[in-house]
N, C-alpha and C positions, 0 to 999 in steps of 0.2 A: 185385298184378296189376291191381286196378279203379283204382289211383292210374296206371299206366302207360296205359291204356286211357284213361283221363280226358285224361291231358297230352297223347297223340295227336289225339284230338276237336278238345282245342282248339288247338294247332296247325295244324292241315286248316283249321278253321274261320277261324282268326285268315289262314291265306294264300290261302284264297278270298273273303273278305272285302273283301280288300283287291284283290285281282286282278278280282271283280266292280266296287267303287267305282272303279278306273282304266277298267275299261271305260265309265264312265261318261262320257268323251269322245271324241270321233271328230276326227281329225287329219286332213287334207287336204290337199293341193297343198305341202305343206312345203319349206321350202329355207333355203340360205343363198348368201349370198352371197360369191363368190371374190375374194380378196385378192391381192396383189402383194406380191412382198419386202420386210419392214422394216414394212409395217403393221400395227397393231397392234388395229385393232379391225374387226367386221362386223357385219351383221345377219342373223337367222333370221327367217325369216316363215313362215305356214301359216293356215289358217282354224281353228277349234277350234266345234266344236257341243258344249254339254252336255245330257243327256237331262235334267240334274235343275238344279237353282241352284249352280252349283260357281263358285270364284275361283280362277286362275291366279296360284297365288302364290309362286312360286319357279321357276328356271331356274337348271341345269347342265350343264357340259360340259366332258370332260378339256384339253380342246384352249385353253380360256380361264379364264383366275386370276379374272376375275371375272366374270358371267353377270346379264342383270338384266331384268327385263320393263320396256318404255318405252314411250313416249308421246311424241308432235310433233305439234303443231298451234300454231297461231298467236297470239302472243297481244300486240295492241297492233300488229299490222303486223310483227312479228316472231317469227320459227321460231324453238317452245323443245322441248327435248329433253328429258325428265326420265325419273327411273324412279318406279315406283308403289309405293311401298311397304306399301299394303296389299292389290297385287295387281291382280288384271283380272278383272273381274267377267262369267262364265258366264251371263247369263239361259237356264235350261230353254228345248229346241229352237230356238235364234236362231244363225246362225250368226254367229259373230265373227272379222271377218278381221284376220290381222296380216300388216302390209304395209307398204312403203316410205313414210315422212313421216306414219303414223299408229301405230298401238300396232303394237309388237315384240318382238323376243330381243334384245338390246345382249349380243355377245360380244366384252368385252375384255381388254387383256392378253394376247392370243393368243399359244398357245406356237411353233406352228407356222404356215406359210399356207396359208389355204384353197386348196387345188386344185380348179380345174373337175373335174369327174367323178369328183370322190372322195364320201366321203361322211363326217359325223362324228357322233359320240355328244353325243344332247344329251336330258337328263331335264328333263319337265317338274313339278313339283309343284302339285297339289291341293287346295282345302280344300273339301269339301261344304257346305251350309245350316245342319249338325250339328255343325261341325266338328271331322266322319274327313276325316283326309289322306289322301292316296295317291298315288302317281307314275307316270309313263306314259316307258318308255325308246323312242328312235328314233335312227334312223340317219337322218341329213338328207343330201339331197343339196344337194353344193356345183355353183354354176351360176354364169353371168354374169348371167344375169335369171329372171325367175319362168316356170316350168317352163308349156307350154299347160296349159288345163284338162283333156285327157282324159290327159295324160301323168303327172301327181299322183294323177287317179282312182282309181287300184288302189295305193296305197302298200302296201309288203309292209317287213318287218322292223321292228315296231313289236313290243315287247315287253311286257308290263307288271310293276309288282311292288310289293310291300305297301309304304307308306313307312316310312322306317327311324326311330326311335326319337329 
């Protein structure tokens, strides 16, 4: 009975644990951007505040074979695209926007296209200062441009959940 008792604790433990470290981001204005028939790639954008030192280091979503966090800026008089592969760095309370021709969500491979007024599943993954993971799921709304400011301000359907193993 106290070994059963035991494996519950930590269980509860282990999925509020985690469910607190994802709250450890606040997501914003979030969106992607809509597609046209036969295209095959878009962008997700949103601001992301962390309370603590976190890195955005993974991005997923059903709708795209492959998901990547990016980066454009200039270099030599020429636009370069790349992904990050050690992520995108959280500084504690700074808000960091991802946005058109600077750091992003690169979704490609798309299986589907994006519709205006739909909305699609996209997870972000986490790594704290400690590095705990954790994930944060949302529903993005697809658009043709970035949504006003007070229109993002109440995002609703943002879930969260322990990162998986």
């Amino acid at each position: 009975m106290k070994r059963k008792i035991t494996v519950a604790i930590m269980l509860a433990t282990a999925f509020f644990t985690g469910h607190a470290l994802a709250q450890n981001v606040e997501v914003k204005d979030a969106w992607a951007r809509a597609t046209v028939q036969g295209q095959k790639a878009s962008g997700a954008f949103m601001t992301l505040t962390a309370k603590t030192d976190t890195t955005l280091v993974g991005v997923a979503s059903s709708v795209a074979g492959v998901a990547e966090v990016h980066e454009m800026k200039m270099d030599g008089g020429v636009m370069q695209m790349r992904a990050l592969p050690k992520g995108l760095e959280l500084p504690a309370g700074k808000a960091v926007p991802l946005k058109p021709g600077s750091f992003h969500l690169m979704l490609m491979d798309l299986k589907v296209p994006l519709q205006k007024d739909t909305t699609i599943p996209v997870t972000l993954r986490f790594k704290d200062a400690k590095g705990v993971e954790s994930t944060l799921e949302l529903k993005v709304p697809v658009a043709t441009g970035a949504p006003s400011s007070d229109a993002g301000a109440h995002q609703h359907g943002m879930h969260d959940a322990p990162a998986k193993p």
